[in-house]
C-alpha positions as CSV (number, residue, x, y, z in Angstrom):
1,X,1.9,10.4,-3.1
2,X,-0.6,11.8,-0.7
3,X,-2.3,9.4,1.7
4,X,-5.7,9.3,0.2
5,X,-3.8,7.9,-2.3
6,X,-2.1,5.7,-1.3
7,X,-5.5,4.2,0.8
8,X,-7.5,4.4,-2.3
9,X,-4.9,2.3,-4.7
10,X,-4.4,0.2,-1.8
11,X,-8.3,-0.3,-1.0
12,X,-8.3,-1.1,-4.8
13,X,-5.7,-4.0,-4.6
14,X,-6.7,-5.4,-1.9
15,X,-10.2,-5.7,-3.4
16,X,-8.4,-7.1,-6.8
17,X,-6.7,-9.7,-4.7
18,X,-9.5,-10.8,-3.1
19,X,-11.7,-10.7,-6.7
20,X,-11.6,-14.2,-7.8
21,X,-12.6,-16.2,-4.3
22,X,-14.4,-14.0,-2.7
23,X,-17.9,-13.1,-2.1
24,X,-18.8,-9.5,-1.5
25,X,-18.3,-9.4,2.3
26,X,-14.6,-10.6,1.6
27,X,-14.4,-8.7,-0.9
28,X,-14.8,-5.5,1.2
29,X,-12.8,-7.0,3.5
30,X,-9.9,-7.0,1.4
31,X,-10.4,-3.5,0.5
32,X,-10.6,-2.6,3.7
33,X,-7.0,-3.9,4.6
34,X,-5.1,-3.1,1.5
35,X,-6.4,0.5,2.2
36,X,-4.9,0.3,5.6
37,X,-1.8,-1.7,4.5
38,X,-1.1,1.0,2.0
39,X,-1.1,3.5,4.6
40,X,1.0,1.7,7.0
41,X,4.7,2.3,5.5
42,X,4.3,6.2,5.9
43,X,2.5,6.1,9.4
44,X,5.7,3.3,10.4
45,X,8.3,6.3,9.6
46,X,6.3,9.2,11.0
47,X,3.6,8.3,13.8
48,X,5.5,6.1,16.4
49,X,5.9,7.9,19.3
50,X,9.7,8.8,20.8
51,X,10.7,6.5,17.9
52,X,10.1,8.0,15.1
53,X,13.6,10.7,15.0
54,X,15.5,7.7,15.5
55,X,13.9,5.4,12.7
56,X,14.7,8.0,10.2
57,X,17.9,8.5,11.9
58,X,19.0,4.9,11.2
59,X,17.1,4.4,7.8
60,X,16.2,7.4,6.1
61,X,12.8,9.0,4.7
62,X,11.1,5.8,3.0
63,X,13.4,3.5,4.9
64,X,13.0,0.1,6.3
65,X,8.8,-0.1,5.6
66,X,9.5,0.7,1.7
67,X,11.6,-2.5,1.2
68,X,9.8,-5.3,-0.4
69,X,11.2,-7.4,2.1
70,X,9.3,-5.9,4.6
71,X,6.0,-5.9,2.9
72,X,6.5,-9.8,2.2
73,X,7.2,-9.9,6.3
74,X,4.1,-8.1,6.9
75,X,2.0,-10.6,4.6
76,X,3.8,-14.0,6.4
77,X,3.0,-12.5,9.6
78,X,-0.7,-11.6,8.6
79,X,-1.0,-15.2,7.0
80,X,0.0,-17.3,10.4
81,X,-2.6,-14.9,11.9
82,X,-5.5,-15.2,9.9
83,X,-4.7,-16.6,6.6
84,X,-7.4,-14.5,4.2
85,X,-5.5,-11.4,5.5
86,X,-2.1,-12.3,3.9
87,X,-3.0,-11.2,0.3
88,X,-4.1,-8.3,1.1
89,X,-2.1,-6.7,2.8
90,X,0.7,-7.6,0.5
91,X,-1.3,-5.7,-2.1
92,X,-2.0,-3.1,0.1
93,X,2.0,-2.0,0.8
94,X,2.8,-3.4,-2.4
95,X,1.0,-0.5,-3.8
96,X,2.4,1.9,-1.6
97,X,5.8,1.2,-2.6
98,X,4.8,1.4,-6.2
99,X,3.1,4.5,-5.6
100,X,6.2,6.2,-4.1
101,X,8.5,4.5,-6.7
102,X,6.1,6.5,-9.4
103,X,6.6,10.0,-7.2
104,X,10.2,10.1,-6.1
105,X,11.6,6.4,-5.5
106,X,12.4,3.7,-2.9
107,X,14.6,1.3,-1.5
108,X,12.4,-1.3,-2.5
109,X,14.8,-3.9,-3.5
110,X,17.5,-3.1,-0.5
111,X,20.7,-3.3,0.1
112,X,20.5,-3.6,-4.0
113,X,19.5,-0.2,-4.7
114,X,16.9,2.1,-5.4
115,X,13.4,1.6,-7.6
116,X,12.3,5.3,-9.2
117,X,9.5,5.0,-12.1
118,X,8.9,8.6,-12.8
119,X,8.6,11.8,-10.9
120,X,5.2,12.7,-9.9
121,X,4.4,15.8,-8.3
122,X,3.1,14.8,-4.6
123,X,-0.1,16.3,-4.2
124,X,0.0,17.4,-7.8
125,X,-2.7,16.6,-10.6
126,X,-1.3,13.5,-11.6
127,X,-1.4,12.1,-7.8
128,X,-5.3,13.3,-7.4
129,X,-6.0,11.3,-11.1
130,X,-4.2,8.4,-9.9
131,X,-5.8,8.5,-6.2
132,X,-9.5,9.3,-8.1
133,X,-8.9,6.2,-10.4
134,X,-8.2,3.8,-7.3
135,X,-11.7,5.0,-6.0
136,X,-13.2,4.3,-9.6
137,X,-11.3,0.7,-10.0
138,X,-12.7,0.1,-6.0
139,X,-16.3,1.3,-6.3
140,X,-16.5,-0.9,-10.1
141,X,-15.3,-3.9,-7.9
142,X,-17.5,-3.6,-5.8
143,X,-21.3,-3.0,-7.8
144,X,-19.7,-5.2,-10.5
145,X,-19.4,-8.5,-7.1
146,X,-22.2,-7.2,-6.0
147,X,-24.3,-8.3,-9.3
């Protein structure tokens, strides 16, 4: 999936997480880091500087930040940071493993194997319709809190 969608479905779940406490400043909030948590996996494997060759190297396209395990690490850390953040951002890369699982699959559930849902084109019509619908479900969140 492209990365606008990945931040829009993440923005979307982190919002739906945060749904029945919050008000709508927490609320946006949670949109705000699902979004970022659902970019996160990609930019681990790709954007870290002199490390990057090597992480693929020793894990593969969609390695180690594609587990579930990871995602669940990411949340525990977030939660003895600020607690309200935990949620979230397990949404967030939840949704971005989901989202790749729908396009070509991941090693969500590693060493135990592969997760593949379906074989959506990346960047195709069916990614823009699910990236669009994220932005729908968010913005409906958010006027619907708001009222």
């Amino acid at each position: 999936m492209q990365g606008t969608t990945h931040l829009t479905i993440g923005a979307a779940a982190g919002a739906a997480i945060a749904l029945p406490t919050a008000d709508l400043r927490a609320l946006a909030l949670g949109a705000a880091l699902g979004g970022l948590a659902g970019l996160v996996p990609d930019w681990l494997q790709i954007n870290i500087p002199g490390a990057s060759a090597s992480i693929k190297g020793a894990f593969g396209h969609r390695g180690f930040s594609h587990w579930l395990w990871t995602a669940g690490a990411a949340a525990y850390l977030a939660r003895l940071v600020w607690e309200p953040a935990a949620w979230p951002i397990l949404a967030g890369w939840g949704s971005h493993i989901l989202l790749d699982a729908l396009s070509s699959g991941v090693p969500a559930f590693w060493p135990f194997g592969r997760l593949t849902l379906s074989r959506i084109k990346t960047g195709g019509r069916m990614d823009t319709l699910v990236g669009a619908s994220g932005l729908v479900v968010l913005a409906a969140l958010l006027v619907t809190r708001r009222l």
